[in-house]
C-alpha positions as CSV (number, residue, x, y, z in Angstrom):
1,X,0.0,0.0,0.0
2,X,1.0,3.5,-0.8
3,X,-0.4,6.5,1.1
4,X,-1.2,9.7,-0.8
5,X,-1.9,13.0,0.8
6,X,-3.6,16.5,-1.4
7,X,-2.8,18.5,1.8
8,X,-4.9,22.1,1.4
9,X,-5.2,25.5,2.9
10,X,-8.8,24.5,4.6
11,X,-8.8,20.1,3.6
12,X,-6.6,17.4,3.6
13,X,-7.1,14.6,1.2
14,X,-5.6,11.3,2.4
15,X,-5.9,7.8,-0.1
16,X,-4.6,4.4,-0.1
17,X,-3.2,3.1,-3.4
18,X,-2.6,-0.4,-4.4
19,X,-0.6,-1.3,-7.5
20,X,-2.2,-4.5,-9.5
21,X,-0.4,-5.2,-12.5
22,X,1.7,-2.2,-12.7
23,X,-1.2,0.1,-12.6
24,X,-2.4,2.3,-9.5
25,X,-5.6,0.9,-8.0
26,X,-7.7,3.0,-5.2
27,X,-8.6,1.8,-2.5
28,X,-10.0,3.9,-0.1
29,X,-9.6,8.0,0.8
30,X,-11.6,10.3,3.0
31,X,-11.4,14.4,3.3
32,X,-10.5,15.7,6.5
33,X,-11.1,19.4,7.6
34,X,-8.0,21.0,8.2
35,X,-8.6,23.6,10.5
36,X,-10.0,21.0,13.4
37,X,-6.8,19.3,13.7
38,X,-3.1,20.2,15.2
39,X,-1.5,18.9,12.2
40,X,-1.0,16.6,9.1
41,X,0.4,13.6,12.0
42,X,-2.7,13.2,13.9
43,X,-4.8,13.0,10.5
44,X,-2.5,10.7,9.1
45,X,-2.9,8.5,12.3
46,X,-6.6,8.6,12.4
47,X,-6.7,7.8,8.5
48,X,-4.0,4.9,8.5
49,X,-5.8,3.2,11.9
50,X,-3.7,-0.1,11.3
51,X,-2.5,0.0,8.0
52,X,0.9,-0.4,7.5
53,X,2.3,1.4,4.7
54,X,6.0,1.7,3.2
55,X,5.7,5.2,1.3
56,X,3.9,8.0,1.7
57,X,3.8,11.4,-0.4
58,X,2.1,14.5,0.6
59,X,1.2,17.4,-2.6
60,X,1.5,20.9,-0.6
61,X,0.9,24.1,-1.8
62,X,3.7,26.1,-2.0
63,X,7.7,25.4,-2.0
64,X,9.4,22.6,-0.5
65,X,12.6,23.3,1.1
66,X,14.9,20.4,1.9
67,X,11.7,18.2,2.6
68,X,10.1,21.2,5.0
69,X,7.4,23.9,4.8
70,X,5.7,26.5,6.4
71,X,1.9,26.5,5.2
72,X,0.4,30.1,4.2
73,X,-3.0,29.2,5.2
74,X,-2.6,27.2,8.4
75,X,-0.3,27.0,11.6
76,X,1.6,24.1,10.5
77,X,5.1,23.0,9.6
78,X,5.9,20.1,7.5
79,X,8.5,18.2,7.6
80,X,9.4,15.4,5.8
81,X,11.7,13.4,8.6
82,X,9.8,14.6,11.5
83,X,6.6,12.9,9.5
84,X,8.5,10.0,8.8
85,X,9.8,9.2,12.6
86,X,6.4,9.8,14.3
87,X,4.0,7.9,12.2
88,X,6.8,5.2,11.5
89,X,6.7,4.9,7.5
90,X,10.2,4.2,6.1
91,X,9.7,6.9,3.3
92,X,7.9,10.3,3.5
93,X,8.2,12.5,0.8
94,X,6.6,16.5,0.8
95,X,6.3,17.7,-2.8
96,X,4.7,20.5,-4.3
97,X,1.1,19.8,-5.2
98,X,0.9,20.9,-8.8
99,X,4.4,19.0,-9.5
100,X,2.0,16.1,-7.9
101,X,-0.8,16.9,-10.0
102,X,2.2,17.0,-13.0
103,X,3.1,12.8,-12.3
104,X,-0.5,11.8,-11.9
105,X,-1.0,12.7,-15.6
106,X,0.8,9.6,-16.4
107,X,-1.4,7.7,-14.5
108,X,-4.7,8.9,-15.9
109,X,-6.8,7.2,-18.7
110,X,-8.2,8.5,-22.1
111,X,-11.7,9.0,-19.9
112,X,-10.3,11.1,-17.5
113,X,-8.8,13.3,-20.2
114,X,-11.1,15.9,-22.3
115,X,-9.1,17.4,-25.2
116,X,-10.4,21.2,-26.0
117,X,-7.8,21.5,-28.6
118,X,-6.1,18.3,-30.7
119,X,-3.2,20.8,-31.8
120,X,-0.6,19.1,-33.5
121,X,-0.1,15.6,-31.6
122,X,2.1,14.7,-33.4
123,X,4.7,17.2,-31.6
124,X,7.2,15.8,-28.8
125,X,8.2,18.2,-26.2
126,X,7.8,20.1,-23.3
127,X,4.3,20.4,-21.1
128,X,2.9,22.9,-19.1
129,X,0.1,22.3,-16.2
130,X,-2.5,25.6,-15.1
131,X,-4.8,24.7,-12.6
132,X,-6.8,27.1,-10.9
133,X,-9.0,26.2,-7.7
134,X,-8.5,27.9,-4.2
135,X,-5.3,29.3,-5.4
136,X,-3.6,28.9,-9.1
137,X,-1.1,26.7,-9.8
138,X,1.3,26.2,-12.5
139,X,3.7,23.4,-13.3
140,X,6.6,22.9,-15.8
141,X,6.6,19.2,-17.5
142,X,10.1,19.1,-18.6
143,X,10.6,16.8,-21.9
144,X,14.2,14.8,-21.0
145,X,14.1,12.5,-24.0
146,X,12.4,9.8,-22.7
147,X,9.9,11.3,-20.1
148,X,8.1,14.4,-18.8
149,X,9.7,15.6,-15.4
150,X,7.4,17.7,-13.5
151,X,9.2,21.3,-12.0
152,X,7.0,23.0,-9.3
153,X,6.0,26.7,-10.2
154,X,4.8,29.9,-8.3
155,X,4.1,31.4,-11.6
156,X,0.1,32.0,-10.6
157,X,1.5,34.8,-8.3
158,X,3.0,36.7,-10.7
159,X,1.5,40.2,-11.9
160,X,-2.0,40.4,-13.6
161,X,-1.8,41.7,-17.1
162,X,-5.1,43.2,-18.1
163,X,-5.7,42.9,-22.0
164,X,-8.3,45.4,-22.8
165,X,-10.6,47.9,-21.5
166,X,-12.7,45.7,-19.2
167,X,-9.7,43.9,-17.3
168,X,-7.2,47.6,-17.2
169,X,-10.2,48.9,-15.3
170,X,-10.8,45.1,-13.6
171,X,-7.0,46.1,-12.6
172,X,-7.7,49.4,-10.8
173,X,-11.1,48.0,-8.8
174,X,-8.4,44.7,-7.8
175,X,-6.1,47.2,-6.4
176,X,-8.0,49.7,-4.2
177,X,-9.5,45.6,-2.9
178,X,-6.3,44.5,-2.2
179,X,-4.3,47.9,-1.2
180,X,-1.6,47.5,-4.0
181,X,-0.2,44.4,-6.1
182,X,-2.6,42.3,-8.0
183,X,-1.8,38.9,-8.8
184,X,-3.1,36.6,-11.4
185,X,-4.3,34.4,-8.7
186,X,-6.3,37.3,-7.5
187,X,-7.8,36.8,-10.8
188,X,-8.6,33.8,-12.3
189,X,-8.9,31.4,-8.8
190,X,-10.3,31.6,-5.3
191,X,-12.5,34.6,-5.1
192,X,-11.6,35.8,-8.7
193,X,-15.0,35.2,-9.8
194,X,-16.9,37.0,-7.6
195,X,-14.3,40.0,-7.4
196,X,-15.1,40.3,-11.3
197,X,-18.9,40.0,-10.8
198,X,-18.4,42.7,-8.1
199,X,-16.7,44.5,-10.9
200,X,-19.4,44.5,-13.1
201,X,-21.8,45.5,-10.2
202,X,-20.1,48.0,-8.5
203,X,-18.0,49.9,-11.4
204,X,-19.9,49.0,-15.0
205,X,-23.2,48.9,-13.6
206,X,-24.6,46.1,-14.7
207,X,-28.1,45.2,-13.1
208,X,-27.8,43.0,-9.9
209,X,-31.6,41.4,-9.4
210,X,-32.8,41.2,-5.8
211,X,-33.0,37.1,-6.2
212,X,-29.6,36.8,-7.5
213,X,-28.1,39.2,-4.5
214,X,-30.2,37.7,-2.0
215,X,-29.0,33.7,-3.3
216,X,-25.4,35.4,-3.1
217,X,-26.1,36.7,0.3
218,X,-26.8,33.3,1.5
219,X,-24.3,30.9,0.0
220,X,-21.2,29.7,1.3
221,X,-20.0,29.7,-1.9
222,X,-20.7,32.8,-4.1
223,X,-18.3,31.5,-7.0
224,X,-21.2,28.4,-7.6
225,X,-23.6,30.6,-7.3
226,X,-22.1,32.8,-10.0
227,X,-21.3,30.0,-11.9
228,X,-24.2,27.9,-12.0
229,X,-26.3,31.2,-13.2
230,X,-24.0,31.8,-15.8
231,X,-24.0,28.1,-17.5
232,X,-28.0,28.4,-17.1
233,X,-28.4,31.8,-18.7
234,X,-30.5,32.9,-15.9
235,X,-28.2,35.9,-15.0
236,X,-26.1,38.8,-17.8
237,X,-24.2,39.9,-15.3
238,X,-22.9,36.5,-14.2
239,X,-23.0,35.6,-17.7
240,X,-20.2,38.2,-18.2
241,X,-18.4,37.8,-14.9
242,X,-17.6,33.7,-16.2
243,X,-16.5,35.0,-19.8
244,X,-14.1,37.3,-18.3
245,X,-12.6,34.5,-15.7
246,X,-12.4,32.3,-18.9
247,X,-11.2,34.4,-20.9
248,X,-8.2,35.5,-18.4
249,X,-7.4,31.6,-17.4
250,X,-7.0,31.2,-21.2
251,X,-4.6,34.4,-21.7
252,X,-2.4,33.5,-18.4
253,X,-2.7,29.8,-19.4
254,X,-1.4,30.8,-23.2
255,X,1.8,32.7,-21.0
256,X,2.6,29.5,-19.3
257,X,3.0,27.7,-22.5
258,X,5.1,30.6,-24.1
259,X,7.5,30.6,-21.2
260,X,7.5,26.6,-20.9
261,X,7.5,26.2,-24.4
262,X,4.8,23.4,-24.1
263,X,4.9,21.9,-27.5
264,X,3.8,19.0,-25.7
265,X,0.5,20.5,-25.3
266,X,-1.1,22.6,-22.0
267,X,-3.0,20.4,-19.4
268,X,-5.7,22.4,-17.3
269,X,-6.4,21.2,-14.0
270,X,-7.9,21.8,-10.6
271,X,-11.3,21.9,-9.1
272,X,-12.8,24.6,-11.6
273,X,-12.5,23.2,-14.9
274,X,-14.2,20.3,-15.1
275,X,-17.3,22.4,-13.5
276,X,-17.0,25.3,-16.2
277,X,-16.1,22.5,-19.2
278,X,-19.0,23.5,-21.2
279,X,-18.1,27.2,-20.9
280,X,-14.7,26.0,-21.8
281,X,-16.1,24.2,-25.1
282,X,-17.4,27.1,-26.4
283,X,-14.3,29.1,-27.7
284,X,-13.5,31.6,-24.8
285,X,-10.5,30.2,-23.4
286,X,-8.5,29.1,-26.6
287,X,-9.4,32.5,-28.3
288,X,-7.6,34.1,-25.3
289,X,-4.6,31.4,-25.1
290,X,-4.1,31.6,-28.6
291,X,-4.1,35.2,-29.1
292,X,-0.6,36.1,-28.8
293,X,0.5,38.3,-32.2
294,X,3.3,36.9,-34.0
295,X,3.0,33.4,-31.9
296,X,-0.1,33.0,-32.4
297,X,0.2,30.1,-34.7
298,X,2.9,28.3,-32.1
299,X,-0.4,28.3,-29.1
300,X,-2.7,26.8,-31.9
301,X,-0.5,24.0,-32.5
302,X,-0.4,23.2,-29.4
303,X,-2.9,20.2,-27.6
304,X,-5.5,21.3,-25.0
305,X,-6.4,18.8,-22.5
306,X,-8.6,19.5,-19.6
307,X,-8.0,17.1,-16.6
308,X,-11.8,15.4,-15.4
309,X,-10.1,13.5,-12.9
310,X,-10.4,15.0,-9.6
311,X,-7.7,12.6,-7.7
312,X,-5.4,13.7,-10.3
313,X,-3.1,14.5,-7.4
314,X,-2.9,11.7,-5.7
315,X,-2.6,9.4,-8.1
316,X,0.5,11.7,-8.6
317,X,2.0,11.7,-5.1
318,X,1.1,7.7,-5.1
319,X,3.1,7.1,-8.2
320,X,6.0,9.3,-7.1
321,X,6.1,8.1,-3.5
322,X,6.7,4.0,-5.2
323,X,9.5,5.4,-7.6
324,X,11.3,7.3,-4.8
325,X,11.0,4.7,-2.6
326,X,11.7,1.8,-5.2
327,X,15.3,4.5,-6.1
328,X,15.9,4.4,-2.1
329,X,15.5,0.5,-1.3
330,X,15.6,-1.0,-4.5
331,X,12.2,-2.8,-4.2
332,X,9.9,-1.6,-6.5
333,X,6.4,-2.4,-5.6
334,X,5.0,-1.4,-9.4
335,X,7.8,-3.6,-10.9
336,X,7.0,-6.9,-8.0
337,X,3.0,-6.1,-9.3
338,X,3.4,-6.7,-12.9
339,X,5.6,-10.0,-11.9
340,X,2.6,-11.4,-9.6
């Protein structure tokens, strides 16, 4: 058995693997609220019960530092050894969780794949991974010759670049929110959504009816609400608020690829996408990722593959946790699989 971890800002995602014939098999996995426990140990502990496992890999958000971390969003440090002494498992590995998300790609199958764009498949190279979700992460997919090697990024931090009109004024509103710097993560994950429909409330007007602000007003979630309006037609103003988000996950996403040089094609992850794929079918993001001048033509040739399966991750962790450990002991529990 393998243990996986998606550890987040406010859940932790714990799963078993199993490997059966050189394949990862689930077999059991259970979400855990962050904020009601000390730390990633006691989870761990409470998940495992009497489970004896060998490996175990933790995705995290942010960068890993000589197998330790300091989590923005909650009062814990990780580290690697520390994890590895208390709960007793031989190897404990702490990787970033869009490099994880990068190595589960590998393990996923043509269903849990949609393809937005087929490009030019016939094109060997470099990869690039966007996913937005709470925050907005990016990962590099490095083409050695024989393999893509995943490269954690912080690229979904760097500075928002508005495009026209709409977003340079989006821009200003952001700012005066935020007191100063505006991120593209500010944009296009999290609360991005409903910081653009506030946009287009507050600053172009656009009519806010009393049933949509009162079903606002109540949810937990304003971003679903937004959404689920939008794909329904029920609402212009959060019509328009999901066309921009689109439209500026395809521009940023179209960025990555330039500065990866993802000839391999762009993979779009994360919890958003595969609730927005029929927004993303109709043209909004690709026009944006593809609109880039005198490159233009480079973006089009290039696949688009939107990710379905939401244990992307740690199917990821899973499969890098067995080749670490297999590199470390020399027993490699994929390899002994395909033998039984």
């Amino acid at each position: 058995m393998i243990l996986a971890g998606d550890v987040g800002g406010t859940k932790v995602d714990l799963a078993l693997y199993d490997f059966i014939n050189g394949k990862l098999e689930y077999t059991r996995d259970k979400v855990y609220k962050a904020k009601d426990y000390p730390g990633l140990e006691v989870i761990v502990r409470e998940f495992l019960g009497a489970d004896p496992v060998p490996a175990a890999c933790f995705g995290v958000p942010g960068p890993v530092r000589h197998g330790r971390l300091r989590l923005t969003n909650l009062p814990w440090t990780l580290d690697s050894r520390e994890l590895s002494s208390g709960l007793g498992i031989e190897h404990v590995f702490l990787i970033n969780d869009l490099e994880a998300n990068g190595y589960g790609i590998a393990e996923l199958t043509a269903d849990q794949i949609f393809t937005l764009s087929e490009g030019d498949s016939g094109q060997t190279g470099n990869r690039a991974l966007i996913a937005a979700g709470t925050g907005l992460g990016q990962s590099l997919l490095i083409w050695n010759g024989h393999i893509h090697v995943p490269y954690p990024s912080e690229g979904g931090h760097a500075d928002y670049a508005p495009r026209n009109e709409d977003e340079i004024d989006l821009l200003r509103f952001l700012k005066e929110k935020y007191n100063g710097r505006v991120s593209f993560e500010r944009v296009v994950a999290g609360m991005g959504l409903t910081s653009i429909y506030q946009f287009l409330r507050d600053v172009r007007g656009m009519e806010e009816p009393v049933w949509l602000r009162e079903k606002i007003a109540k949810a937990s979630d304003p971003n679903s609400v937004i959404t689920e309006n939008a794909l329904s037609a029920k609402s212009e103003i959060c019509e328009k608020a999901l066309d921009m988000f689109v439209s500026a996950y395809g521009a940023e996403a179209g960025n990555l690829a330039l500065k990866v040089l993802s000839v391999g094609g762009l993979y779009v992850g994360g919890g958003i996408a595969p609730r927005i794929i029929e927004k993303l079918k109709d043209g909004t993001f690709l026009k944006a990722f593809t609109d880039k001048g005198r490159l233009s033509q480079l973006l089009i040739n290039m696949p688009v593959r939107v990710i379905l399966e939401s244990r992307a991750a740690l199917m990821g962790a899973a499969a890098y946790a067995e080749a670490r450990a297999a590199e470390l002991s020399g027993i490699s529990v994929r390899a002994a699989s395909l033998k039984s």
